[in-house]
C-alpha positions, 0 to 999 in steps of 0.5 A, spaced: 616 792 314 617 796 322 623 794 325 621 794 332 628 796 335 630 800 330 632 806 333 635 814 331 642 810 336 642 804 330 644 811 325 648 813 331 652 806 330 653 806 324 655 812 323 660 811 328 662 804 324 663 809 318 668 813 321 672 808 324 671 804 317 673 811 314 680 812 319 682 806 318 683 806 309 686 813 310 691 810 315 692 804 310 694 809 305 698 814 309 702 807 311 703 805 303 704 813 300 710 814 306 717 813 304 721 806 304 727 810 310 730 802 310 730 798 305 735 794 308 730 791 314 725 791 309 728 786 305 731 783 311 724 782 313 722 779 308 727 774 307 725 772 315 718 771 312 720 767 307 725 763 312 718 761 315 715 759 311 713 751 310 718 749 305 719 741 302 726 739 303 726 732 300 725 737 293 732 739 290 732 745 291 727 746 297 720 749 295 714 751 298 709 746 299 704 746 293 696 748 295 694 741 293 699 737 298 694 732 301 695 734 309 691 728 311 697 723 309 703 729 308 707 731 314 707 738 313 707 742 320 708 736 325 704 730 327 700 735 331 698 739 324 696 731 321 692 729 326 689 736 326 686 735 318 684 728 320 680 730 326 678 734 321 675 730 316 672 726 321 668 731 323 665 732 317 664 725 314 660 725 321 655 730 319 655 727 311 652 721 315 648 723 319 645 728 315 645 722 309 641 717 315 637 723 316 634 723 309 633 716 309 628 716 315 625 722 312 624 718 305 623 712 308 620 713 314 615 719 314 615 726 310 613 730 315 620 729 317 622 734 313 617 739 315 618 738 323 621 744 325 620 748 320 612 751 320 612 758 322 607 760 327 602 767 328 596 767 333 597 764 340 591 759 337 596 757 330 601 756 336 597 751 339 595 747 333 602 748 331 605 745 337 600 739 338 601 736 331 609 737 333 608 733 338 604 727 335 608 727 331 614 726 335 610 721 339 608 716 333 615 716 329 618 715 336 613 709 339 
């Protein structure tokens, strides 16, 4: 297999790709391998961290919203984040349908459904033949 495009500046990018790669791990380690000079503002950061995060008051005592919290019907970050999930999961019922009505006219309609679109093509003649049995095709299952 020839890649047409592949070039000696494709070895030149991921070249320059692995150095910045190699950059920054080495500067994750420098970071964790360093010395903690304020212990106290780290705790302090962590506690503000902490205090942002979403927290169930109703329980007693507060606590973290389970990972299994339904977010279409539980208020967890506002109205806005409901209607967020919800358009969410519209978005993907949609799709269910339309791929569910999709199948159902290819089983019931024609199974070239299933292979319109998906054909490869080669000579510039297969191209043709391709395109004109694409196009009775599209004009028998329209008309």
């Amino acid at each position: 297999c020839h890649l047409w495009y592949m070039g000696p500046w494709v070895h030149g990018v991921l070249a320059v790709l692995c150095v910045l790669v190699a950059l920054v791990v080495l500067w994750v380690a420098d970071m964790s391998l360093r010395p903690r000079w304020n212990e106290k503002g780290l705790q302090e950061g962590f506690s503000a961290r902490e205090s942002m995060k979403l927290h169930n008051y109703e329980a007693d005592p507060p606590q973290l919203y389970p990972l299994g919290t339904n977010l279409h019907k539980t208020v967890v970050a506002g109205p806005g984040m409901l209607l967020h999930f919800n358009f969410q999961l519209a978005v993907i019922v949609w799709a269910f349908l339309v791929a569910v009505v999709w199948m159902c006219f290819a089983f019931f309609v024609d199974e070239n459904l299933w292979r319109l679109g998906t054909r490869k093509y080669g000579t510039p003649r297969d191209n043709c033949i391709l395109v004109a049995w694409g196009y009775e095709t599209q004009q028998r299952l329209m008309w």
